[in-house]
Each structure stands twice: as C-alpha cells, then as structure tokens.
N, C-alpha and C positions, 0 to 999 in steps of 0.2 A: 847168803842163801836167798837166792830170788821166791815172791809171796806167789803161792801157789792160788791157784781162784776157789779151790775149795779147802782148804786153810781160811782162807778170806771169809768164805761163806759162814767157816765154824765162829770166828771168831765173832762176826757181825750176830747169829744167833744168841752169842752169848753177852752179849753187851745189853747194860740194866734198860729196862722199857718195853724191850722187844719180846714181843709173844709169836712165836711159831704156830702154837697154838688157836691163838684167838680166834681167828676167821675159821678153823674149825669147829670153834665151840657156840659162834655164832648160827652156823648155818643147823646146827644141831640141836640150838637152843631152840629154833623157830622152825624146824620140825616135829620137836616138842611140844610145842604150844600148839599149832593145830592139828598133831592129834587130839590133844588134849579137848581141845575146841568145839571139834566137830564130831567127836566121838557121841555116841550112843547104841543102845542095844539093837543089834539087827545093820549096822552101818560096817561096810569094810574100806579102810582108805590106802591110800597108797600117794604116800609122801617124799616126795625128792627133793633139795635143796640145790640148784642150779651153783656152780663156782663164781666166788668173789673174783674181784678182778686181781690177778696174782700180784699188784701191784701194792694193794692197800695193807698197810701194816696196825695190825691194832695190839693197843697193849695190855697186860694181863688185869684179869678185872679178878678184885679181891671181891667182890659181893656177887651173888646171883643174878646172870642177866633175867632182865624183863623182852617180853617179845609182848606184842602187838597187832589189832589190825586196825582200818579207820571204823568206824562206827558202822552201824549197818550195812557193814560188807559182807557181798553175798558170795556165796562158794565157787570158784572161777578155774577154769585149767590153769590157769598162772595167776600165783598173788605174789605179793609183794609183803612181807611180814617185816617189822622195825623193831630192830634187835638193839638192846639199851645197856649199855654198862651203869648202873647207878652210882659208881665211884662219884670222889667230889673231882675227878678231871678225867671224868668215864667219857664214853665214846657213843655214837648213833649210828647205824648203817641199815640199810635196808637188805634183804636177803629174798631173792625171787628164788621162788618155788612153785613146781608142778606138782598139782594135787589131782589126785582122783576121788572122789566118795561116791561108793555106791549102797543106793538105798532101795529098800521094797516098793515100787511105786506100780499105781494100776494101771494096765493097757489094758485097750480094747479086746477084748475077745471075738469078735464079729466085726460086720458093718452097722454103725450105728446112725442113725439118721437125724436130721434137727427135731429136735420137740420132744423125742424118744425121754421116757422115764430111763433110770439106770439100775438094774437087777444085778444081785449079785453074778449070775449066770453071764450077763454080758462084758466082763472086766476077768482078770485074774492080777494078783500080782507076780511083777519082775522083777529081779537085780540089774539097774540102772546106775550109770554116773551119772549124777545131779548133776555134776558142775558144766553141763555138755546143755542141760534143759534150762535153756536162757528163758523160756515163757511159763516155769514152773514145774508143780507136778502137785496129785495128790496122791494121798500115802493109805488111806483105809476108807471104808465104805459111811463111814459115820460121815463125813465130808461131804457125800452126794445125798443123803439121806431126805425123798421127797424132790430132789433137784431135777430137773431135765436139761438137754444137751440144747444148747444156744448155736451149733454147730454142729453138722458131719462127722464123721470120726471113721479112718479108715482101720482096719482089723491092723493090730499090733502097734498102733497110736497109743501113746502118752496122755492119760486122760490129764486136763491140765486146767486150772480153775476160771480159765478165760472162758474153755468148751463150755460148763456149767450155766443154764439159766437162769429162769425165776424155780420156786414152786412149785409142785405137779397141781395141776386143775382139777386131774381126773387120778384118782388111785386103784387100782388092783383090788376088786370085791366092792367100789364104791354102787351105791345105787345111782344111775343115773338117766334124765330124760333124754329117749332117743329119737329125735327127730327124723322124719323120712320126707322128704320133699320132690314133689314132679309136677311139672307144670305149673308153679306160681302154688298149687294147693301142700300144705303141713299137716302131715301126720305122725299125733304125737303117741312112744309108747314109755312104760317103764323098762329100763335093762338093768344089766348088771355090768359092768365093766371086768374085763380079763385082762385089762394090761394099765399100765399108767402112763400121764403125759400131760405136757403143761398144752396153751393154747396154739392147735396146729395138728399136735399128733396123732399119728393115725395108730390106730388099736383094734380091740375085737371086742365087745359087746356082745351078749346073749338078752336077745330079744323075752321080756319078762310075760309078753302074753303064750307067743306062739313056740318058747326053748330054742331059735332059731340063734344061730350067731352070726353077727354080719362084722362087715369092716366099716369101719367109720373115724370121724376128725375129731377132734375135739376141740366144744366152741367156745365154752366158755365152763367155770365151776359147774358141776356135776350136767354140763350139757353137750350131748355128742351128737354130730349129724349121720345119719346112714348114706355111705357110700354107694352110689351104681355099682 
C-alpha cells in the first residue's frame, strides 16, 4: 500500500518530542504576559500574537513557560516577547506581537500658547493608544500642577511632558506689581492677577488702584508688565 502524505503527517505528529501544540501555547503564553503586564484600571488592550514560522518545531514543555521583555521596554505597536520553556532541555523563541493600549491621557481642549499656566478648563481627557505616542503623555492634572507650557499646543494635541515648563511665576488671585511703561518713564501699581503663567505669559491683571483689568506679560515672580 503506497504512504499516503497525510497518513505521513499523522504519523510524524505522533512521534515522541513533537508538540503540535507548542508554538500555540507559546504565542499564548506571551499574550498572556502582557496582558498581564501592562494591565491596570482604566487601560484596554488589544493583543495579538503574530505566527511562528510554520517551520519551527518545539517540543512539549512539562513546566510553565516564562515569557519576558528586555528591561525598560517601553510599549510599542510591535514587541517582541521571549517565551522560555524552563525544562532542563526547554527551548527559547521570540514571539512578535501587536499590541494596542489605550489609556486616559489629556488633550488640549483649545489653543494653548507658550508660557500659558494649565487649568483644568483648558485639557480634557481621551482614550488614546500609548503605544502610537513615542514622545509620551500625561495622564492627570496633578502632573501639570503650577507647570506652564514650554511650547504651543494646538486644540486636540497630546499634552506630553516635553510641552511642560518650569513653574508658574505668576498664579491665579496672586498679588502682584503691575508695571506700565511709556517712553523710558515706570509706573508702578499693585494688581491682582486672574490668570497664571511662568516667564513670558500673557494674562489679565486687575489694576488694584483704579478696578481696571488690563492684558499684560509676565516678568518675573509676582511681576507683570501692562501691555499697550
């Protein structure tokens, strides 16, 4: 009786070593592990493990694989996770996978400008895939807290902690000395400041003699100049 190729096939299945299995339970294992991973409250992921090469044969592992990443690796559209039989003549392979995680991260709500303090009012949060925001992100307002924008930011931008400054100079209800300058001559009053911003930013001031509010810079700690 001539050998049929799938007769052949069954036969090779079933011969001691060979796992049908394994490259299954590999790619499953290290889907596993980052969920596991990168899981937290508020995160949704979406893991797929990309196919082995149909080539490679692994054989069945009596203990729990171990899956891995290298150290400080950060969350990427494709990883590479290293999936480990620890038998004493276990096996190593690498298993590429496409991840998604999306997280609450803040955008812009507006146009925001450099020097600009950051108010709740001018951000919301989004459902974002991180692994897409190679120059970061921040995730709550405690992060910007007194900070101002080192950068522009256009409406629906990724606030990102590069954007981030120094400090604010000037805060929301600070007292501060509001200078008015014309022709070489300075006149100095007390205000109140209405908005916040490190060195640069422009704000609104209520003039503490006259109730008047003007637009002005800000020069330095509690010092703002009056804009024409």
């Amino acid at each position: 009786m001539p050998w049929r190729p799938w007769l052949l096939a069954a036969l090779v299945a079933a011969a001691p070593g060979f796992a049908r299995g394994s490259a299954a339970d590999a790619s499953a294992a290290a889907e596993r592990w980052l969920r596991q991973h990168y899981a937290q409250p508020g995160s949704r992921l979406e893991v797929h493990a990309e196919p082995l090469d149909t080539r490679l044969q692994l054989t069945a592992c009596a203990a729990p694989l171990d899956a891995s990443l290298p150290a400080n690796a950060r969350p990427a559209p494709r990883m590479s996770v290293l999936v480990r039989c620890p038998d004493r003549d276990g096996w190593t392979v690498r298993v590429p996978v496409r991840l998604k995680l999306y997280r609450q991260v803040l955008v812009a709500s507006r146009p925001l400008v450099r020097g600009d303090g950051i108010a709740a009012g001018d951000v919301h949060a989004e459902e974002r895939d991180v692994t897409r925001l190679g120059y970061g992100y921040v995730e709550d307002m405690a992060q910007v807290a007194e900070r101002t924008l080192a950068r522009p930011l256009a409406a629906g931008s990724v606030l990102t902690p590069g954007a981030l400054g120094g400090r604010q100079m000037v805060r929301a209800g600070d007292h501060v000395q509001l200078i008015a300058e014309l022709d070489g001559i300075q006149v100095r009053a007390d205000g109140t400041a209405l908005g916040s911003g490190d060195n640069g930013a422009r704000l609104r001031v209520r003039n503490g003699s006259s109730g008047r509010v003007v637009d002005a810079l800000v020069r330095g700690p509690g010092q703002v100049v009056a804009l024409p």
